[in-house]
C-alpha positions as CSV (number, residue, x, y, z in Angstrom):
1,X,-2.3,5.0,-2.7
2,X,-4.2,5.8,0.4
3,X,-3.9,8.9,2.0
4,X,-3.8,8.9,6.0
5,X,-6.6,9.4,8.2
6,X,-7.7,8.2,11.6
7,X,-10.3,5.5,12.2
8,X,-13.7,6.3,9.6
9,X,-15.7,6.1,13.0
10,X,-13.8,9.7,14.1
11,X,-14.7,10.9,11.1
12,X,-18.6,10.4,11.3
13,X,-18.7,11.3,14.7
14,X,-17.3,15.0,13.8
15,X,-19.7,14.9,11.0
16,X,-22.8,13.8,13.1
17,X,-21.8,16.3,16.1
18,X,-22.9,19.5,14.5
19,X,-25.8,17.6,12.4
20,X,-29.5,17.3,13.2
21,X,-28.5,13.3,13.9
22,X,-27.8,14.6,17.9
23,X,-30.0,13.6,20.6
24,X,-30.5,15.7,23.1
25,X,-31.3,12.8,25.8
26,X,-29.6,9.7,26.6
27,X,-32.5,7.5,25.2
28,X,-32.6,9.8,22.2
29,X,-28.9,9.2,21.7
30,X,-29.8,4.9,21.4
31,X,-32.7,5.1,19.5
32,X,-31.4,7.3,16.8
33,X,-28.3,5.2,16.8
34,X,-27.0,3.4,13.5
35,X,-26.6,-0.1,12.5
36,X,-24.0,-0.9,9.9
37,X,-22.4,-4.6,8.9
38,X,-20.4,-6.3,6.2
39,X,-21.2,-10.2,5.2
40,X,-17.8,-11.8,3.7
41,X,-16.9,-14.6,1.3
42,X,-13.3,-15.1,0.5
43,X,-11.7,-18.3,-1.2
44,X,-7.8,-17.8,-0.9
45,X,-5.6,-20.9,-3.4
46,X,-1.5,-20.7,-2.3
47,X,1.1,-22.7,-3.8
48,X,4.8,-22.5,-3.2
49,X,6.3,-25.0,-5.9
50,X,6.2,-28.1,-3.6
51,X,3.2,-27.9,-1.8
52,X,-0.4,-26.0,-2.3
53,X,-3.5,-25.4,-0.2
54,X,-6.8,-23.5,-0.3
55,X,-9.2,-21.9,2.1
56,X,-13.2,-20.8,1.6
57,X,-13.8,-18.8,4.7
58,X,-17.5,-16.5,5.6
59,X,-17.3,-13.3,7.8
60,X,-19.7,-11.1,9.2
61,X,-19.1,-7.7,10.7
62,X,-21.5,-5.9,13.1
63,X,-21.8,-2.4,13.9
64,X,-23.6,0.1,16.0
65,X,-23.1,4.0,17.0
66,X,-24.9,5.9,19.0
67,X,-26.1,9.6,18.1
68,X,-24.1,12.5,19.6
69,X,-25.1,13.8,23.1
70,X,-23.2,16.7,24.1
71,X,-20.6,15.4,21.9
72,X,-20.6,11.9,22.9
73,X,-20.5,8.8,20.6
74,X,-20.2,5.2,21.6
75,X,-19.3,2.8,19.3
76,X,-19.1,-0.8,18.9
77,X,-18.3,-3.3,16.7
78,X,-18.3,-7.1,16.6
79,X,-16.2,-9.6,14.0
80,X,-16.7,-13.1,13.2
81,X,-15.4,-15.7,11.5
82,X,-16.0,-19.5,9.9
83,X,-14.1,-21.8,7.7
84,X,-16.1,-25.1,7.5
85,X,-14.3,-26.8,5.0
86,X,-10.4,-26.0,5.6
87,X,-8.4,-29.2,5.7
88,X,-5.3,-29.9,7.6
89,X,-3.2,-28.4,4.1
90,X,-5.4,-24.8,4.4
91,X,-5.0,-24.7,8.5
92,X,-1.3,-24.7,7.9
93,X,-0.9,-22.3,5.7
94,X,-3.4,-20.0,6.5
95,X,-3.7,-20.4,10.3
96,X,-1.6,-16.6,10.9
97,X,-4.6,-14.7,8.1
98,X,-7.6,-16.7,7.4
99,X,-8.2,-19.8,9.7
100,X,-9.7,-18.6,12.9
101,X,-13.6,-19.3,13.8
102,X,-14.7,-17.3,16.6
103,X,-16.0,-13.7,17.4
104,X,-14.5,-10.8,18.8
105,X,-15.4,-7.2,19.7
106,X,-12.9,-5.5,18.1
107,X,-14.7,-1.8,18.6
108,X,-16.0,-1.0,22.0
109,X,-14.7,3.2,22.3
110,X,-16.2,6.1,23.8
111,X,-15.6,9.3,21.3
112,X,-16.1,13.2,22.4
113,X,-16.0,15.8,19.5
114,X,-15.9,19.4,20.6
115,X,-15.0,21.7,17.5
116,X,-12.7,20.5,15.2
117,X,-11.3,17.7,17.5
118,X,-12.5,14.2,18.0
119,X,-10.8,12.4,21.2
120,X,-11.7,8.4,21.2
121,X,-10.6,6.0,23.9
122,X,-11.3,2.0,24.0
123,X,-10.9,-0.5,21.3
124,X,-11.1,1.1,17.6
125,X,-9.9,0.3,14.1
126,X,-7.4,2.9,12.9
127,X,-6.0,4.1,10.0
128,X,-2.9,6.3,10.6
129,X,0.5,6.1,8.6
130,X,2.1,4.4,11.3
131,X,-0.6,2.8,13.3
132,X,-3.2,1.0,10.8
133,X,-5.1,-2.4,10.3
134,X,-5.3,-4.4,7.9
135,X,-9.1,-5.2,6.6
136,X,-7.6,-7.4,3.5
137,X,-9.2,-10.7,5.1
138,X,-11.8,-12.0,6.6
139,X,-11.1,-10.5,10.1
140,X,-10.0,-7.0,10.5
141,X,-7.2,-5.6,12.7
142,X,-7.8,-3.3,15.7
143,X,-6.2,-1.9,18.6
144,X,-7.1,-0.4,22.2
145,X,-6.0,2.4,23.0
146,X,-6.6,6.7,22.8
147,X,-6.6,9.0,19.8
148,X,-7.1,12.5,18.9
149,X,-7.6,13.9,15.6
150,X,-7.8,18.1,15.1
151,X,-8.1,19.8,12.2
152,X,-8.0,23.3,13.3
153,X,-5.1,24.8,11.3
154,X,-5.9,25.5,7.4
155,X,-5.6,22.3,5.3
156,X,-3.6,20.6,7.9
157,X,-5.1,17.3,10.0
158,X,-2.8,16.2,12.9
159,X,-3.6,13.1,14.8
160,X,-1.9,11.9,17.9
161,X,-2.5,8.2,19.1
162,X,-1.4,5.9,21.9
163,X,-1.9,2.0,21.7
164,X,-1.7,-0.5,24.4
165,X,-2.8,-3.8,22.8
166,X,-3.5,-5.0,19.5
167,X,-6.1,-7.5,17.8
168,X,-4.6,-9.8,15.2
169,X,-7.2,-11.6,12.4
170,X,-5.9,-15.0,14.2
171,X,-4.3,-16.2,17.0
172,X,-2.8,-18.9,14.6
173,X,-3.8,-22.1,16.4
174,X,-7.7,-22.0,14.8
175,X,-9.4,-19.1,16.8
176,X,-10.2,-15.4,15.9
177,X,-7.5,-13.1,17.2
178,X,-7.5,-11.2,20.4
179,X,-6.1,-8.4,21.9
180,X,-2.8,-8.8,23.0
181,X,0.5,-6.7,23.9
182,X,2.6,-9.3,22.2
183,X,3.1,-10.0,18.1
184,X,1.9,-7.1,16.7
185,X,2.4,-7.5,13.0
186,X,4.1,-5.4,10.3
187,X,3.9,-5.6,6.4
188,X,7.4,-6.8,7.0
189,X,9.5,-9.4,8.7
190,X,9.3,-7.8,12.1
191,X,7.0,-8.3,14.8
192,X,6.9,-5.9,17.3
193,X,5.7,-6.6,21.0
194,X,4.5,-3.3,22.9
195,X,5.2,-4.1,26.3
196,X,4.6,-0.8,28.0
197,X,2.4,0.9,24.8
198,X,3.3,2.8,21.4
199,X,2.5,6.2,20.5
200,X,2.5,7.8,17.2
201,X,1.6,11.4,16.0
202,X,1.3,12.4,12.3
203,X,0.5,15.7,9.8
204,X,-0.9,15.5,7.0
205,X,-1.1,19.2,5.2
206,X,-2.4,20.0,1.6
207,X,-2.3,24.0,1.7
208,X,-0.9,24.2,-1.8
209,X,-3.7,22.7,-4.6
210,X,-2.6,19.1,-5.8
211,X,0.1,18.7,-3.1
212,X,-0.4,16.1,0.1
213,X,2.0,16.2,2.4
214,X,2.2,13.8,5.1
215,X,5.0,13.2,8.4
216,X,4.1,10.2,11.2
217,X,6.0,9.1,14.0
218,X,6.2,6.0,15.9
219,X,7.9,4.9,19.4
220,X,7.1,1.3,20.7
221,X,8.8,-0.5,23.8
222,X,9.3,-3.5,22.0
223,X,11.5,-6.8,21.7
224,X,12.0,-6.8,24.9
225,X,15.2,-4.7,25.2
226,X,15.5,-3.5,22.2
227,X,13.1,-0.1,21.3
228,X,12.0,1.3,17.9
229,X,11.5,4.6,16.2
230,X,9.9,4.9,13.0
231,X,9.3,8.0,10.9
232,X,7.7,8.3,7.5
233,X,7.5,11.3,5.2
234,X,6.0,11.6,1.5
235,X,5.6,14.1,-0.9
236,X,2.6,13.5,-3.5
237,X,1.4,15.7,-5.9
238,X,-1.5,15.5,-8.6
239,X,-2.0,17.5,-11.5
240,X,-4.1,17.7,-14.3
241,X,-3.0,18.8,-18.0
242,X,-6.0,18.7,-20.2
243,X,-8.1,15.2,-20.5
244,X,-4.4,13.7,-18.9
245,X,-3.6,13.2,-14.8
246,X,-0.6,12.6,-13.4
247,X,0.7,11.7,-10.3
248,X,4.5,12.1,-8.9
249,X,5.3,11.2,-5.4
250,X,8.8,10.8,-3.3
251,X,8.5,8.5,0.5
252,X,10.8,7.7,3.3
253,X,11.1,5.5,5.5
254,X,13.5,5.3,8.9
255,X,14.1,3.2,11.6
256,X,16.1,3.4,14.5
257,X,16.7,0.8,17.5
258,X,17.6,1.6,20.8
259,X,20.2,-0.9,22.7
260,X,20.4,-2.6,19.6
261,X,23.5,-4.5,20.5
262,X,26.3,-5.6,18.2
263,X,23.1,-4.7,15.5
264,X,23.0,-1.4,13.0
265,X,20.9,0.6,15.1
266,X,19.3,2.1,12.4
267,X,17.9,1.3,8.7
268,X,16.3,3.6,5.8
269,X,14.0,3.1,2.7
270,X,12.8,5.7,0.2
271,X,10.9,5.2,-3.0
272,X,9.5,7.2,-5.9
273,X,6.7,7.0,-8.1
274,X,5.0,8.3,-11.3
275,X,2.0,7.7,-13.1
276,X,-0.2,8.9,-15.7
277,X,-4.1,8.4,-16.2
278,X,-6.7,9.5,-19.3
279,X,-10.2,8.5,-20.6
280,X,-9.7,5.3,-17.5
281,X,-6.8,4.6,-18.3
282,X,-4.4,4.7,-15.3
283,X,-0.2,3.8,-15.3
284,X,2.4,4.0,-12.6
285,X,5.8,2.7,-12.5
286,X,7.9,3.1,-9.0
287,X,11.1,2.6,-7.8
288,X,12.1,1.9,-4.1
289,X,15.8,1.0,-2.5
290,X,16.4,-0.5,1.1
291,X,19.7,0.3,2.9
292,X,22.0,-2.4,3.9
293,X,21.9,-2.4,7.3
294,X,21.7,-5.6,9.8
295,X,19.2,-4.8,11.9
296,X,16.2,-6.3,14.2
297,X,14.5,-8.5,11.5
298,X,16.9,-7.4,8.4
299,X,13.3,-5.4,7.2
300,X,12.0,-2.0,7.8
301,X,9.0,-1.9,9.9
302,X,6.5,-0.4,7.8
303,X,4.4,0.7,11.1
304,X,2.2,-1.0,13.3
305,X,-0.5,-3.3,12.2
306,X,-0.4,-4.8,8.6
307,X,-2.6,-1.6,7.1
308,X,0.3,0.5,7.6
309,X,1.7,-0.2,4.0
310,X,2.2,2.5,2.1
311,X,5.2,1.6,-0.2
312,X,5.3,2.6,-3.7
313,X,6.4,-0.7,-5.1
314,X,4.1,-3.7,-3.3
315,X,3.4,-6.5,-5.5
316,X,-0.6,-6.8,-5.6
317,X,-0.5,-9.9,-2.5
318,X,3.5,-10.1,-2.0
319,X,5.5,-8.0,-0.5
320,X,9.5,-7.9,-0.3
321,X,10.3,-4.5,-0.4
322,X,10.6,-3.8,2.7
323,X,13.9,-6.6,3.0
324,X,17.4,-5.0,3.9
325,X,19.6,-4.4,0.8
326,X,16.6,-4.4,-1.4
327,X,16.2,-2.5,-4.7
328,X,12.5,-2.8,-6.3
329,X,10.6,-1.8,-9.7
330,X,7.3,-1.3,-10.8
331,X,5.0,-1.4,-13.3
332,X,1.4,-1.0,-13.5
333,X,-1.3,-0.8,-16.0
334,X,-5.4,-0.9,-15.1
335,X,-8.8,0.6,-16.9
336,X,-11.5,1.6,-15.6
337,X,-14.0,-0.2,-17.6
338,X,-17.1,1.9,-15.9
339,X,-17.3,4.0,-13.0
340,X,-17.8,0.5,-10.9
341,X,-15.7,-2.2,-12.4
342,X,-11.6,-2.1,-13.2
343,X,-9.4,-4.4,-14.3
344,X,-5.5,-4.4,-14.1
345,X,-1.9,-5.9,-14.2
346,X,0.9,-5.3,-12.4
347,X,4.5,-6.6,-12.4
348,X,7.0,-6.3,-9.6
349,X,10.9,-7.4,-9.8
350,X,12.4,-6.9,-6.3
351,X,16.1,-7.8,-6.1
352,X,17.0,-8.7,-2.5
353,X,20.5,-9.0,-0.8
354,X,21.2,-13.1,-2.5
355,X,18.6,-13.8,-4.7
356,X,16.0,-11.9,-7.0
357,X,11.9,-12.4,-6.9
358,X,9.2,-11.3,-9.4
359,X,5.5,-11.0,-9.1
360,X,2.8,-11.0,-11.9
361,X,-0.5,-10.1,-11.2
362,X,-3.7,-9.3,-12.7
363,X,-7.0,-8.1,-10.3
364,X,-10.2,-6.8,-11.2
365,X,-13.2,-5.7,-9.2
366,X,-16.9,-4.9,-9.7
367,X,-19.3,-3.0,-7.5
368,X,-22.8,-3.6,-7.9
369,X,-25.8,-1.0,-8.5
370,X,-29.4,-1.2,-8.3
371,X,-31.0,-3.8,-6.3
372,X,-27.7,-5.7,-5.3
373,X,-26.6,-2.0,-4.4
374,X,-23.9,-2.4,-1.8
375,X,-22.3,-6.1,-3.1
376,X,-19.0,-6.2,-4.5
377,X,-16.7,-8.4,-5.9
378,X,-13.1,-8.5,-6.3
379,X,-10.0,-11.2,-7.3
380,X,-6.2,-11.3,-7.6
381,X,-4.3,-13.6,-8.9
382,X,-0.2,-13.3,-8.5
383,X,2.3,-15.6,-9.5
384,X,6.2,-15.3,-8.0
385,X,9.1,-16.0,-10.3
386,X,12.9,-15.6,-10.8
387,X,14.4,-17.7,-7.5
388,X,11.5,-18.2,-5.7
389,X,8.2,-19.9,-7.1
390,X,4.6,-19.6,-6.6
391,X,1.2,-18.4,-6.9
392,X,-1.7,-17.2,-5.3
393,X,-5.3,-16.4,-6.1
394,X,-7.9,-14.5,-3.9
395,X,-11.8,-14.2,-4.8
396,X,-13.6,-11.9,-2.3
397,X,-17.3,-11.3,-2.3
398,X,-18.7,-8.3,-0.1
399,X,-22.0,-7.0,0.9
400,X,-22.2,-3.9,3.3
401,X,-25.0,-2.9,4.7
């Protein structure tokens, strides 16, 4: 489970600030920049029971940051995206994830660290509890905006954020996405359109050893005239008896909806997890349960953008859990076969207001040493049972540079 943080770009720049990396003249600051990039190779297979289709699509991902002078950073960062083969089957069912040739500049933010705060403004990837994209295909989500991330108080990192348009990974008719106030996306059913902005602020404190505790917040203007609240707490603690680690962990989430109509105004989800780990050997099993509540969407809104998804019980690529009246288990078993390849199966059972779904997955990944230092690869494969049918298989190839 990943633990929140702001965009990694914050974090280097308050790394680099106090390092010998700082230039002490503009021109300095340019030359002694870094470069940094990402090449991409995903085939994606989906089939529903009636219909199937597949996509091979390549990526590249371009970076540069200055050095610090007088704790100023700029950073950019381009995207782009081809899929030369895609057929008419693959543009329809990939056209809102995977099919969308273009490039964008989805980082283009001016960051100041003084102390233990970083302050960036512009466009920026970010990775809050509430406020995160998604970099699970070929184009990554961003948004534009401000953020502020201090870590002043012992063991305790707050971050505060404010967001004013979001980049998709398509704008589902065959282009890369853009940046836009409208449709920004949720590891649910709800799309949420931030008219006039969205803020969030979040604490994430681990003053007692082996315990992370984290609290978010999220307003957005959205639907038009309907406004959201979103809160999310968890609990997680790790622990260590002898060769064997364990893992327990308790999450919430709410929602609320203002003018929501003859709608609930308001809908809840919390979830539990355990799991155990020796010699490589890791296992979790997780429970999570959805109130019943007709709301904007009948889902909770996980956050904003399609990273924030933190729920205990996501299937591996699916993800119902978030659906209202919704009671999910599971189950999951992986090794560590070395310290840079794992394998693993997982098994979800999600039982949703009028019918039940299932999901059976096995993934593995390898990360490669030596001269091929830097390239990874990874695949999934989930199939969908019960009353629903399905399967779907992603193979990803990486190299960052």
């Amino acid at each position: 489970m990943k633990l929140a943080k702001l965009s990694l770009a914050a974090i280097v720049v308050a790394g680099l600030t106090s390092s010998s990396f700082a230039a002490d003249t503009l021109a300095d600051a340019f030359k002694n920049g870094k470069v940094n990039g990402e090449l991409k190779a995903y085939y994606f297979t989906t089939d529903n029971g009636t219909s199937d289709a597949d996509i091979f699509s390549t990526g590249v991902m371009l970076g540069y940051k200055t050095a610090p002078l007088y704790g100023l950073t700029l950073g950019l960062t381009a995207q782009g995206s081809a899929s030369p083969f895609v057929d008419a089957d693959g543009k329809a069912a990939f056209n809102g994830s995977m099919w969308g040739s273009g490039a964008v500049l989805s980082e283009a933010y001016v960051a100041y660290n003084i102390g233990k705060t970083t302050a960036m403004v512009g466009r920026m990837f970010l990775d809050t509890p509430l406020v995160s994209g998604s970099g699970s295909r070929i184009i990554k989500e961003a948004f534009e905006g401000a953020a502020v991330i201090n870590t002043d108080l012992p063991n305790t990192t707050l971050i505060a954020g404010y967001v004013q348009k979001f980049q998709s990974r398509t704008d589902g008719s065959g282009n890369v996405g853009e940046f836009s106030r409208k449709n920004v996306t949720t590891n649910s059913s709800v799309n949420i359109d931030i008219n006039n902005g969205a803020y969030t602020v979040a604490a994430i404190n681990k003053s007692i050893a082996g315990l992370t505790l984290t609290g978010a917040y999220a307003y957005a203007e959205a639907f038009s005239a309907i406004d959201i609240n979103i809160a999310y707490v968890e609990a997680l603690y790790e622990g260590k008896v002898g060769e064997v680690g364990y893992v327990l962990g308790a999450q919430d989430y709410y929602n609320s909806f203002d003018n929501a109509g003859t709608q609930d105004d308001s809908i809840n989800l919390y979830a539990f997890k355990a799991g155990v780990s020796f010699k490589g050997i890791n296992g979790t099993i997780a429970y999570s349960q959805v109130s019943d509540d007709v709301v904007v969407g009948n889902a909770v809104a996980s956050g904003l953008g399609n990273g924030a998804d933190l729920l205990y019980t996501d299937p591996v690529i699916g993800m119902p859990g978030y659906n209202r009246d919704t009671t999910s288990y599971l189950a999951d078993v992986n090794y560590d076969v070395t310290a840079a390849a794992n394998v693993g199966a997982r098994y979800v059972l999600a039982e949703l207001a009028d019918h039940d779904e299932d999901y059976t997955a096995v993934y593995g990944s390898y990360k490669f040493e030596g001269a091929l230092k830097g390239f990874s690869l990874g695949a999934q494969f989930e199939s969908k049972g019960k009353d629903v049918d399905g399967e779907d298989l992603w193979v990803k190839a990486n190299y960052k540079f």
